[in-house]
C-alpha positions in Angstrom: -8.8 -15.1 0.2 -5.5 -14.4 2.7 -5.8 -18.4 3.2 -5.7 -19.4 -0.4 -2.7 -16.8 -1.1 -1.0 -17.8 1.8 -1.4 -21.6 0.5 -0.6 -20.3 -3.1 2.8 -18.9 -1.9 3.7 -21.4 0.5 3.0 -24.5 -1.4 5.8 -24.0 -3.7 8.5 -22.8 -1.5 7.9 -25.6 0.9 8.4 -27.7 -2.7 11.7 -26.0 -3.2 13.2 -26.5 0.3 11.6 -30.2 0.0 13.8 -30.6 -3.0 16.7 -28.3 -1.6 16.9 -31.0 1.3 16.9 -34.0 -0.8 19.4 -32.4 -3.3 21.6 -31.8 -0.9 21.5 -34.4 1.9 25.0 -35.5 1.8 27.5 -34.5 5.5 29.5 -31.9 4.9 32.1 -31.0 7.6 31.5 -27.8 9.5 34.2 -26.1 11.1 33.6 -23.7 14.4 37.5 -22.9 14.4 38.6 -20.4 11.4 42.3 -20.5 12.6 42.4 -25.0 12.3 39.5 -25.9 10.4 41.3 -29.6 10.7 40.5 -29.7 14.5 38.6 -32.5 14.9 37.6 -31.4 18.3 35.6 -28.1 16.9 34.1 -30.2 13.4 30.8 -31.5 12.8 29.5 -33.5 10.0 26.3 -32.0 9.3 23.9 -32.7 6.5 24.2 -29.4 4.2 20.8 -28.3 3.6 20.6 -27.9 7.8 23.6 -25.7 7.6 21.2 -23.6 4.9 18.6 -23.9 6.5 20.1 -22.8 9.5 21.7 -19.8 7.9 18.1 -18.5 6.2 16.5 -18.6 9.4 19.5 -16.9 11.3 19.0 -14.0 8.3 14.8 -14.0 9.0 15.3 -13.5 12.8 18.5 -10.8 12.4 16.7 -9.1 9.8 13.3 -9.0 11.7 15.6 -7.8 15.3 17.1 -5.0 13.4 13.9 -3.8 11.7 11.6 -3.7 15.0 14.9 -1.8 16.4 14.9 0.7 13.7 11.0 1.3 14.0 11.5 1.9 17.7 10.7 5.7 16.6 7.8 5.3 14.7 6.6 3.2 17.8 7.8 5.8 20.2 5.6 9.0 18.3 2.4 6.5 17.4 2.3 6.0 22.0 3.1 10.0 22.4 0.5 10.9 19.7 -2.4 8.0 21.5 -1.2 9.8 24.8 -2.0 13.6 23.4 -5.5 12.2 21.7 -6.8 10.6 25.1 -5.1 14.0 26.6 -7.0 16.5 23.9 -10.4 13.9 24.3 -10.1 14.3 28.5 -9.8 18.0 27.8 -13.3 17.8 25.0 -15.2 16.3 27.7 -14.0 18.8 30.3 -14.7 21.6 28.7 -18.4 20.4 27.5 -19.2 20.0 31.0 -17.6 23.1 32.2 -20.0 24.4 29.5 -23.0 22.4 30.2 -23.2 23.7 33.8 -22.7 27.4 33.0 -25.7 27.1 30.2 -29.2 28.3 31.2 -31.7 25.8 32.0 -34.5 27.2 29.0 -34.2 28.8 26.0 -33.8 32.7 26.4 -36.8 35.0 25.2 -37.9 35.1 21.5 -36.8 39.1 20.8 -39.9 40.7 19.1 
C-alpha cells in the first residue's frame, strides 16, 4: 500500500519538474557578485530550471538540518528515559532475586 502511494504521489511531481525543466531550459546568467553583477569573472550561464532546482533542494536539506536540530531535546529525554527503563528493569530483576533467595523452600503449614 506505502509502494502504491508513494508511486501515486511521486508520479506526478516527477511530471511537473519534467515539464518545469523543459519549460524552462533556456541560460540564464547567474551572478555570485551582488555588488557587479556585470563581472564576467563571477557569472555563469546556467540553464534556469538547475538554478530551481538547486534552490528546492538547498530548502529540503536546510529545513531537514534545522528540524533534527530543534528535536535534539526530544532525542535527548527519549535516551534518558531508555537509560532509567533498563535502570528501573536492572533494579526488577534485583530485587526478585533478592526475594527469591530469602523465600522458604515449601509452602508454610496449612493453619487448622
Amino acid at each position: 500500500m506505502r509502494r502504491v502511494l508513494s508511486f501515486l504521489i511521486g508520479l506526478p511531481i516527477a511530471a511537473i519538474a519534467v515539464a518545469l525543466a523543459v519549460a524552462n531550459r533556456r541560460p540564464v546568467p547567474l551572478s555570485f557578485d551582488p555588488f557587479s553583477p556585470d563581472s564576467p569573472g563571477l557569472t555563469m550561464m546556467v540553464p534556469l530550471y538547475a538554478i530551481i532546482f538547486a534552490s528546492v533542494i538547498a530548502g529540503i536539506v536546510l529545513g531537514s538540518m534545522v528540524t533534527w536540530m530543534r528535536q535534539g531535546e526530544y532525542r535527548k529525554e527519549a535516551r534518558w528515559a531508555k537509560r532509567q527503563k533498563a535502570r528501573e528493569a536492572r533494579q526488577a530483576a534485583e530485587a526478585r532475586a533478592e526475594a527469591a533467595a530469602r523465600a522458604p523452600l515449601s509452602l508454610p503449614r496449612p493453619q487448622r
